[in-house]
N, C-alpha and C positions, 0 to 999 in steps of 0.2 A: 489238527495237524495237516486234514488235507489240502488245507487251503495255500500253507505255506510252501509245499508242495510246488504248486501253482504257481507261486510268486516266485520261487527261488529259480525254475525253470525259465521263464522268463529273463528275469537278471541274467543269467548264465548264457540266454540267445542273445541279449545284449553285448555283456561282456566279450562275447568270443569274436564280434563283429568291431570291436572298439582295438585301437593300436597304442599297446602300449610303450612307452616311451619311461626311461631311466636316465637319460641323461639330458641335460639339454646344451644343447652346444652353443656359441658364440653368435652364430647368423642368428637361430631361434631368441636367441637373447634380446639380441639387437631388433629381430624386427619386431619383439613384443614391446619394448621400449619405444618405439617408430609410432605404433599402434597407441599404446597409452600415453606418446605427447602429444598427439594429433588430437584424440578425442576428450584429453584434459579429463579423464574420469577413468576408475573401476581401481582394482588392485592388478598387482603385478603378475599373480595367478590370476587374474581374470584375461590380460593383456596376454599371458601363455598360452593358455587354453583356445582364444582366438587365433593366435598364431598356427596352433599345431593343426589348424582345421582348414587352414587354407591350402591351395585354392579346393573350393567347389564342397568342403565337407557340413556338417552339419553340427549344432552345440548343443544338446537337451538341456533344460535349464528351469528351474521351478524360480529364476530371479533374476530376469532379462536386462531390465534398467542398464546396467553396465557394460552387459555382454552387448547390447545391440548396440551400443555408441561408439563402442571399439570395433565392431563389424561394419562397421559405415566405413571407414577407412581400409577394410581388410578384401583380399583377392576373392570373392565368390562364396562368402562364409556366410549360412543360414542357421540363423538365432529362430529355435522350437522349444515353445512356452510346454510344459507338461504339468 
């Protein structure tokens, strides 16, 4: 059990650093659509998720492929393999 300890702590430094979002509005929409014609690939939560990182924020991602071809086209958005 102590180990999860460990892990759960972690997540939680994560989490409190990450901004959570509930709704997504029409612009965000729109530019995640922008984002996933241009780069012809990912899903539409993956074309979000880029979106909500721009500019200058960062994606953790254990499955890059899609995330990084939608960040080609995005404002200062750094795709991190984990």
């Amino acid at each position: 059990m102590q180990g999860d300890a460990g892990k759960d702590a972690r997540v939680n430094l994560l989490l409190k650093s990450c901004e959570v979002v509930e709704l997504i509005d029409i612009g965000l929409a729109r530019r995640a659509g922008w984002l996933r014609t241009r780069a012809q690939r990912g899903s539409a939560i993956d074309a979000l998720v880029v979106a909500l990182a721009e500019p200058g924020g960062s994606v953790l991602t254990s499955d890059s492929g899609d995330l990084r071809a939608l960040s080609a086209y995005a404002q200062d958005v750094r795709i991190v393999s984990i």
